[in-house]
Every structure is written in C-alpha cells, then in structure tokens.
C-alpha positions in Angstrom: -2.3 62.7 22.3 -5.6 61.2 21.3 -4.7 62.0 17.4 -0.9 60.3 18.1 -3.3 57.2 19.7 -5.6 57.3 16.7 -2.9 57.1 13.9 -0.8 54.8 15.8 -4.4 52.3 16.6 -4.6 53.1 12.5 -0.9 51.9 11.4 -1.0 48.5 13.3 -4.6 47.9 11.8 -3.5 48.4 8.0 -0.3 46.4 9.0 -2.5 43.7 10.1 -4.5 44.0 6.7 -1.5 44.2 4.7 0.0 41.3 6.5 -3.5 39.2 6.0 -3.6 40.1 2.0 0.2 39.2 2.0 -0.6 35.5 3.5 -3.6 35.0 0.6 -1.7 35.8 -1.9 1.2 33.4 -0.8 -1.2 31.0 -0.6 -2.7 31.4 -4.3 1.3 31.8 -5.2 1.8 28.6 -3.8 -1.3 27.1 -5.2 -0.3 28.1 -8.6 3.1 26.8 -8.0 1.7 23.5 -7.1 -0.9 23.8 -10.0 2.4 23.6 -12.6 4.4 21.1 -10.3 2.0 18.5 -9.8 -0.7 18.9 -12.4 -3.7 16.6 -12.9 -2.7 15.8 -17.0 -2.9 12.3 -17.5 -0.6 11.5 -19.9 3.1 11.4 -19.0 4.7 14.7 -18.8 8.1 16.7 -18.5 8.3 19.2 -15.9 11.1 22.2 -14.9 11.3 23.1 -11.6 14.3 24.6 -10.7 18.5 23.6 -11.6 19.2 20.9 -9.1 20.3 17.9 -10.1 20.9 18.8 -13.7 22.5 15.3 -14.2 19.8 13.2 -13.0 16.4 12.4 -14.5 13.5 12.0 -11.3 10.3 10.0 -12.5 7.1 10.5 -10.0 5.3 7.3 -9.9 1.2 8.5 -9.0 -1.8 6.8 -9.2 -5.6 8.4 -10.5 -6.7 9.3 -6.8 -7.9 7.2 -5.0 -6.0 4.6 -6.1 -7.0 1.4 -4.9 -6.5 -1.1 -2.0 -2.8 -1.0 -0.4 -1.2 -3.9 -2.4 -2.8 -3.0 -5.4 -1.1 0.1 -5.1 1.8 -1.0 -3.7 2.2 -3.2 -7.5 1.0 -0.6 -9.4 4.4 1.4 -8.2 6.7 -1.7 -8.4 5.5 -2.1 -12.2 6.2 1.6 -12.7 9.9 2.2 -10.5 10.9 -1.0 -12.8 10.3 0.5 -15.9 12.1 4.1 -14.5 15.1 1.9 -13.4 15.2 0.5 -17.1 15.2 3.9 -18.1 18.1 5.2 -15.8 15.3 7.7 -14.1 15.3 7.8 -10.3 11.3 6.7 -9.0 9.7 9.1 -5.9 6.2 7.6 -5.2 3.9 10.6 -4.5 0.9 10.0 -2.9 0.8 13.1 -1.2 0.0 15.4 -4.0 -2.1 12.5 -5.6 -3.8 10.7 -2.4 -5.2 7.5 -2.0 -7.6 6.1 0.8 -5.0 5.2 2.8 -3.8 9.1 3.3 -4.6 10.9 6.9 -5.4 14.1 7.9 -2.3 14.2 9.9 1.5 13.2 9.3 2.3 10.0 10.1 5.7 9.3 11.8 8.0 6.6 10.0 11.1 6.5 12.1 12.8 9.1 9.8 10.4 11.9 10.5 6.8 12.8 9.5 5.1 12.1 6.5 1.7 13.2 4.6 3.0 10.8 1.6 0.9 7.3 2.0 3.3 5.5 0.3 6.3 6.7 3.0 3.6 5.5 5.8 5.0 2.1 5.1 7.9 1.8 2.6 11.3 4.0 2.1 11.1 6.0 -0.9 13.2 3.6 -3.7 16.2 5.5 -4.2 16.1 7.4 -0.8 15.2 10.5 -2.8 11.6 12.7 -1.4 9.7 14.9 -3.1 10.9 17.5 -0.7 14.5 16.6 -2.2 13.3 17.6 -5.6 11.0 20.8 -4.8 13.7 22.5 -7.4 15.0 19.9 -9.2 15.5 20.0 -13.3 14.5 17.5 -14.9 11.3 15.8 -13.7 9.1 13.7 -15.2 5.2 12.8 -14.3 4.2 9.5 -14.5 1.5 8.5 -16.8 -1.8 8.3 -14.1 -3.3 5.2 -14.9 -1.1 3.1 -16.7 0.1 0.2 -14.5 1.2 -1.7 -17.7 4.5 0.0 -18.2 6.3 -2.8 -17.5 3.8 -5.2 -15.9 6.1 -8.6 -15.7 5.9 -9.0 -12.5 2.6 -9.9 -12.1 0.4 -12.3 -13.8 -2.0 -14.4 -12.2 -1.3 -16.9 -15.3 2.3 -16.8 -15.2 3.6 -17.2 -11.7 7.3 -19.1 -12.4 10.3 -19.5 -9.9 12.1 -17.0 -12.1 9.3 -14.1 -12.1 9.0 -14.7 -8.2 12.7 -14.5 -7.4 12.8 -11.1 -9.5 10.0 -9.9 -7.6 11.9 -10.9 -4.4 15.2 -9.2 -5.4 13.1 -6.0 -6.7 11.2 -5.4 -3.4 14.1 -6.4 -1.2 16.7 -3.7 -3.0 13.7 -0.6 -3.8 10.5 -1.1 -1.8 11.9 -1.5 1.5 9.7 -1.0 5.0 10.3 1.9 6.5 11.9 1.5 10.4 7.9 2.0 11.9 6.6 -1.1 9.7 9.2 -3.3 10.2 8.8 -2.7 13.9 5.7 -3.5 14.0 5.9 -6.6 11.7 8.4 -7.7 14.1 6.7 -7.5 16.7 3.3 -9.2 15.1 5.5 -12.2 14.5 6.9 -12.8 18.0 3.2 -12.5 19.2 1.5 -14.8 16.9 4.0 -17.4 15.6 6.8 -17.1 18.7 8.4 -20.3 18.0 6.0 -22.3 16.1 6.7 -24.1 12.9 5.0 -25.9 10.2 2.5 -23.3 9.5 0.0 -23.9 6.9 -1.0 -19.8 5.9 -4.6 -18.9 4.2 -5.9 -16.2 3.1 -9.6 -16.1 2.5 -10.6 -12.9 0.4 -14.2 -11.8 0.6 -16.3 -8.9 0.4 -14.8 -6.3 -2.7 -13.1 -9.5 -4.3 -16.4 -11.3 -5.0 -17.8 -8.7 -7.2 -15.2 -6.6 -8.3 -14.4 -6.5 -12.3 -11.6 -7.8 -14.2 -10.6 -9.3 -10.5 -10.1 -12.9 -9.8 -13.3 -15.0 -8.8 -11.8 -15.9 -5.1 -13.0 -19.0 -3.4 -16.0 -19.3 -0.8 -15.5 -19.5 3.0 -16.8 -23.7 2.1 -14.8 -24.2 -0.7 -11.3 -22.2 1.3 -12.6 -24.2 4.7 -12.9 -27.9 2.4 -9.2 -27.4 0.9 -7.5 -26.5 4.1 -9.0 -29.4 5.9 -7.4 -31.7 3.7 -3.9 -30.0 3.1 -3.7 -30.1 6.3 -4.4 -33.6 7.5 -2.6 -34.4 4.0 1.0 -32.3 4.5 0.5 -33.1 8.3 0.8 -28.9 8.7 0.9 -28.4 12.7 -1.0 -24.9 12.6 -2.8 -22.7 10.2 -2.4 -19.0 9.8 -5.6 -17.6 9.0 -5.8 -14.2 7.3 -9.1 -13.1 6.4 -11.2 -9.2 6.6 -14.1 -11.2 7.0 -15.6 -12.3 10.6 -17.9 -15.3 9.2 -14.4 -17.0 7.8 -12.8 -16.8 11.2 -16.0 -18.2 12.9 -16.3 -21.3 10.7 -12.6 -21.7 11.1 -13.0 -21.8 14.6 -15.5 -24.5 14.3 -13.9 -26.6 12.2 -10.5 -27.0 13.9 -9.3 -27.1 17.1 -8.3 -23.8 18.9 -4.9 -24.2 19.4 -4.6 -24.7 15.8 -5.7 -21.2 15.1 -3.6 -18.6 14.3 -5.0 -15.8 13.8 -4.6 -11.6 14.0 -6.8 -9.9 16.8 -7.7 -6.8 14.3 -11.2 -5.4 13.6 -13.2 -7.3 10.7 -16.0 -7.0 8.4 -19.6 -8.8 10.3 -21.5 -7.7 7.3 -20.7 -6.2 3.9 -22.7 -4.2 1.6 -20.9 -4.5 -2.1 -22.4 -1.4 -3.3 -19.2 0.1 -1.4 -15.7 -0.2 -2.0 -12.9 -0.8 -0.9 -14.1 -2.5 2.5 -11.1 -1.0 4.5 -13.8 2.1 4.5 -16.8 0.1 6.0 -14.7 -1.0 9.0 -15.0 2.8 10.3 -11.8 2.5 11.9 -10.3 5.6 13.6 -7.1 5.5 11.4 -6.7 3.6 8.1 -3.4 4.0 8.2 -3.4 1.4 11.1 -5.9 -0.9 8.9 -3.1 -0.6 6.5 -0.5 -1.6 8.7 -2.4 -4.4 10.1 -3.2 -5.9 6.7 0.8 -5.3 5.1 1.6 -7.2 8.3 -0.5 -10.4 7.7 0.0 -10.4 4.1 3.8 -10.3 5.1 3.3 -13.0 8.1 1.8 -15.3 5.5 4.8 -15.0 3.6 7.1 -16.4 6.2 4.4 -19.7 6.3 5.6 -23.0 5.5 2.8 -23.4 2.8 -0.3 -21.1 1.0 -3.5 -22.1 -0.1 -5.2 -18.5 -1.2 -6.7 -17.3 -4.1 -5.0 -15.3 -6.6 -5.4 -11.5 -5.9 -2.1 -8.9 -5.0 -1.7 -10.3 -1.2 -1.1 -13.6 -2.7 1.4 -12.1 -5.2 2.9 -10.2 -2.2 3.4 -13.4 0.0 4.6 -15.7 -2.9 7.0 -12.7 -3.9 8.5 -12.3 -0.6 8.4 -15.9 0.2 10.7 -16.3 -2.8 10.2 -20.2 -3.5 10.4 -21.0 -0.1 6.9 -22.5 0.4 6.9 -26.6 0.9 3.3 -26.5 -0.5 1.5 -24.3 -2.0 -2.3 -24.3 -3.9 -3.7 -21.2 -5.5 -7.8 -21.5 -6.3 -8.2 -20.3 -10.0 -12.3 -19.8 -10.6 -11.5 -17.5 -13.4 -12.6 -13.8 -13.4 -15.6 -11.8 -12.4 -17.0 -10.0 -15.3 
C-alpha cells in the first residue's frame, strides 16, 4: 500500500513538472510568436500571419515607444491612417505591443470591452478592425516607427487654411472617433462647466515641456497669454473665458485678473512647480492613473473646441480645437514666437 502511495505521490508530482515545463515553453512559443508579429525593425515592413483576409491589406500605425504627449500621438496616427486610406490599406493603431506613457498596467474599459491598447482608451479603432481581428490575417504591413511625415498635410503650424481645417474635421469625424467611455465623459464635462453659457472666449496657456522643448513652438508667457485675453475680451465683448492650462501659477493670475464668475475653468490636478529636466509633465503630476490625466486633457482640448473664440499658442491641442471646431470660431488669435531651438 505504502509503494501504491509512493508511486501515485510520484505520478501527480512529475505531472505537475510536466505541466510547469509545458506552460514555459508556451510562453517562450508565444514570445517568439510575438517576436515575428510585432518586431522592433524600424523601417516599414511586410508581415504573414496567417490566411484571413486574403483580400485586404491591414497597415499598423505604431509610434517608437514612448511616443509622446496624447495629441501628439493622436496626429502622428491621423498623418499615418491618411496615407493607408490613400493606399487602399485598412489602419489598426497599436499601442499595445508598442506602448506609450499613456498605457496602464491594467485594461481599461471603453464601453465595447477591455483594452491594454492606449490608443482604444479613447478613440475606436479607424476602420472598426483590432489587432485581435487580425492575430491571423495575411497580409499585414508594419508601419515605419518614426516617420510621422507620410503624409503630414494636415498639420502645419504655417499653413492653417479653412480648407486644411475642414479636411481635418471630416477625417477625425469619419476615422478617429471617441470611443462610448470618452464621449461620455466629454458629455458630461460640458454640462458641468459650460451648462448653458454662451459667448465663451477659450485659452489655452501651454507651459512647462513646451517652453524648452526642440523643434516645438516658442508658446507665450502666463503675462503675455494674461495681456491678450484682457483685451479680446473687453474688445469682442466675450461674456466668459475658458481657461485651459496644466499649470497652477496660470490659473492663479487668471483668478486675479478677472472676476470669478468669469472663470471657467476644469477642477483637475496641475503642475505648482516644474522641473524641465523631465518630460512630458503628465509624469510629474504623480497621478494614480494617466489614463485619467489623459482623459481629462482630450476633454478640455475638445471643450475648447466648442468655444466661441481661441487665443492659444500653436502646439497639437490648438490643432485639435481649430480641427474640430471646423471654422466655427467668431475670433480667433494664435501667438507665433517662432521655435525653440
């Protein structure tokens, strides 16, 4: 009995083992699997993963991680699904396999289901199309990683028109939708801070990151942003101003300048002091999510869209609002200092 006890103690054990060795070597299947899938080339290239969709062409739009702040990347995958769309391929943004700061440790829920992909934290996937859609699709192809240039016509600080804006505004409106979570909450940030007010002068006062950052638009000074809202508003007879700022000193001076119930303002966490040798500044505000950060700076950025005028500087939430606004603004006035070298 104690030998039948013995062997039997010794066949679950080595089933246990086997079962163990089994599970690793999944896991380094998988990771080699992955390895070939979503590789960490550079350049452009053609991938094979399985027969479906032998007909259709997929292009995956990913950014070098970690990408950059949300609207930057949010442009950087407009330029790119416009140049698949010109090329009759079908765009999936992955930043799952390619993450950017804005990715958790945990799935995010978007009113569809769960997702680790940043880019489906916020916006629907262009052509409705995931990456789990594609795990064995045919013909795929990899985005190049870093060029944003591909077919970079919709933005250029020098060359906002009425035309490239009401492209920009069909474009996002028919591929970069919100998903059902965002648009929820954008909703709701609008009933709570505009309700049924009108004549809304919006600024956006960019700070911290923007004032050093290369290649990047000099913005204006919390003096300089304060100075030309004073006298757009008492000019255009604006009733309110809606301030957007991720600085704390901006709202402060605001505060003194006008009269409260002129303010209109988000209640979200913001940046007392920064320290440039640290970017971007979404990571300074030690927030317990950044996906919420996220979601509380698309919703300004989109707010000040739906403003009756802009003065801002010119960096991608001013290209967002002006975009989405499509040529609806009664005044607008964007600083131009040049760029930081």
């Amino acid at each position: 009995m104690i030998i039948e006890y013995m062997k039997n103690v010794l066949k679950i054990k080595i089933l246990f083992i086997l079962r163990k060795i089994k599970k690793v070597l999944l896991d380094i299947i998988s990771a080699i699997k992955y390895f070939f899938k979503y590789t960490i080339i550079e350049k452009l290239n053609i991938k094979h993963f399985g027969n479906d969709f032998p007909d259709k062409i997929f292009y995956i739009v990913r950014r070098c991680p970690p990408g950059a702040g949300l609207l930057s990347n949010f442009h950087y995958v407009l330029n790119h699904a416009a140049y698949a769309i010109s090329k009759k391929y079908i765009p999936i943004v992955d930043m799952e396999n390619y993450k950017t700061f804005y990715n958790e440790n945990f799935p995010i829920e978007t009113g569809k289901g769960e997702t680790l992909n940043a880019w489906e934290y916020y916006f629907e996937q262009p052509f409705g199309y995931s990456l789990k859609n594609i795990e064995n699709a045919k013909n795929v192809i990899l985005a190049d990683l870093n060029d944003a240039g591909m077919a970079d016509y919709f933005l250029d600080p020098y060359h906002i028109s009425k035309s490239r804006i009401e492209k920009y505004y069909t474009f996002v409106s028919q591929y970069c939708k919100f998903n059902q979570i965002t648009a929820e909450h954008i909703d709701k940030q609008k009933e709570i801070l505009f309700g049924n007010k009108t004549n809304i002068l919006g600024v956006l006062h960019r700070g911290t990151d923007m004032k050093t950052a290369k290649n990047h638009q000099t913005p204006a000074s919390i003096e300089q942003t304060l100075q030309k809202v004073q006298q757009v508003f008492q000019d255009e007879k604006f009733d309110y101003i809606f301030l957007c700022t991720e600085e704390q000193k901006a709202v402060d001076e605001f505060f003194m300048a006008f009269k409260k119930e002129h303010i209109i303002t988000s209640d979200i966490q913001r940046i007392k002091e920064y320290d440039s040798g640290t970017i971007p500044y979404i990571i300074q505000k030690k927030s317990l999510s950044v996906y919420k950060e996220g979601l509380n700076y698309l919703s300004d950025m989109y707010l000040l869209s739906k403003c009756d005028g802009i003065v801002a500087p010119k960096v991608n939430g001013t290209y967002f609002a002006l975009g989405l606004n499509n040529n609806k603004y009664r005044f607008s006035y964007l600083f131009d200092f040049g760029v930081n070298l």
